[in-house]
C-alpha positions as CSV (number, residue, x, y, z in Angstrom):
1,X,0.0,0.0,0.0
2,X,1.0,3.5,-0.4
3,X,3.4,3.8,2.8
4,X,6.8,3.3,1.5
5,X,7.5,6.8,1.2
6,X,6.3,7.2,4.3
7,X,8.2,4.6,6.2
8,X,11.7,6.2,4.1
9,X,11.0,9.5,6.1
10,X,10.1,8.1,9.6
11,X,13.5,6.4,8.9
12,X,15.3,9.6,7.7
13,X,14.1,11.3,10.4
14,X,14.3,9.0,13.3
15,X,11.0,7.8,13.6
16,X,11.6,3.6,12.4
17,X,10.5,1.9,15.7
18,X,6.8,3.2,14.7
19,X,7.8,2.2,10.9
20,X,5.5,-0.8,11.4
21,X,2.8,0.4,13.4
22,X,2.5,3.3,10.9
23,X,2.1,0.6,7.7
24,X,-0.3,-1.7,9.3
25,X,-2.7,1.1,10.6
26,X,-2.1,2.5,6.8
27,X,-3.2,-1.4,5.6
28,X,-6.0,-1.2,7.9
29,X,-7.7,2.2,6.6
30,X,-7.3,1.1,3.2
31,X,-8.8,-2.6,3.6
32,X,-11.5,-0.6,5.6
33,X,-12.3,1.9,2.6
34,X,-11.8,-1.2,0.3
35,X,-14.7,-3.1,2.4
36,X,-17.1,-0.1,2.4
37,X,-16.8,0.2,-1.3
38,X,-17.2,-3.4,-1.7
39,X,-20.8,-3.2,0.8
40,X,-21.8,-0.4,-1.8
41,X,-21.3,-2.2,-4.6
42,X,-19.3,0.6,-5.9
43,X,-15.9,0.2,-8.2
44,X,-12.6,-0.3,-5.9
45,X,-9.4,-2.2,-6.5
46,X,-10.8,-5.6,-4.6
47,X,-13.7,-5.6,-6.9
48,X,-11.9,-5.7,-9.8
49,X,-9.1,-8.3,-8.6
50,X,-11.8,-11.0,-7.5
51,X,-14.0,-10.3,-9.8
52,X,-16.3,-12.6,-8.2
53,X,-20.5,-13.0,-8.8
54,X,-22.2,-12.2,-6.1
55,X,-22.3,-15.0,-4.1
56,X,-18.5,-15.1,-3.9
57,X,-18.2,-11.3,-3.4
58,X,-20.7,-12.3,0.3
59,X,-17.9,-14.7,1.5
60,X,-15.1,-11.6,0.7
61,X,-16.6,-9.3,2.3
62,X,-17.2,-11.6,5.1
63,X,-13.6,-12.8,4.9
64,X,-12.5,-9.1,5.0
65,X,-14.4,-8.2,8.0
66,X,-13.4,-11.3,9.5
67,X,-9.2,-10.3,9.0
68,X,-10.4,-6.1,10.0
69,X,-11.1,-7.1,13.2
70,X,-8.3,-9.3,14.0
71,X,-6.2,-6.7,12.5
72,X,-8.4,-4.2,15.2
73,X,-7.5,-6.0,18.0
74,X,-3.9,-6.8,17.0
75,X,-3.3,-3.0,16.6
76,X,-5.0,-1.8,19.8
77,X,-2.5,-4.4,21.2
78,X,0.6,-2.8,19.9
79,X,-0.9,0.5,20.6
80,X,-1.2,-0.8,24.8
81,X,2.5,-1.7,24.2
82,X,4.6,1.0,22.5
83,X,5.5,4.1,23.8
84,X,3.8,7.1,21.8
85,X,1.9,10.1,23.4
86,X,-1.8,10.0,24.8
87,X,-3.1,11.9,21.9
88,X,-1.5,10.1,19.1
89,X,-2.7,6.7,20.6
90,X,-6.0,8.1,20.6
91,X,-5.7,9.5,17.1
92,X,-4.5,6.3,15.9
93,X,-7.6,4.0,17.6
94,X,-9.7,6.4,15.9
95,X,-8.9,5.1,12.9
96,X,-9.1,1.8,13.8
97,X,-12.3,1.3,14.8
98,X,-13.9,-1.0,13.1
């Protein structure tokens, strides 16, 4: 997903420790836009790479929402764990709620 460029700078600058934090909330927000889409019935990237009738379009949504919340709960996790200030946890688990 679009966080390379991203990840080079929290590099440059210091930041790598939260380099993966940064690119699985990133993956999350995207899958999350991706699943909306995919509810609406509207055109996205996932759409077009399955492919799938409808039926099979059901069991990836449900397969999405399915890996979204593990990914919810795996994030909120890390977020207990590293050390970042109060208001950027809670910016971050803003994101990631599901």
């Amino acid at each position: 997903i679009e966080s390379e460029l991203i990840a080079q700078y929290y590099d440059v600058y210091g930041f790598a420790s939260y380099a993966e934090l940064m690119k699985r909330t990133l993956t999350y927000i995207r899958l999350k836009k991706e699943l909306d889409l995919l509810k609406k019935g509207q055109p996205c990237f996932l759409y077009k790479a399955f492919a799938a009738d409808s039926i099979m379009m059901d069991s990836i949504i449900e397969a999405l929402q399915d890996h979204l919340y593990d990914m919810e709960r795996q994030l909120r996790e890390d977020l207990t764990n590293i050390d970042l200030k109060d208001e950027l946890k809670h910016s971050i688990e803003q994101y990631i709620t599901f």
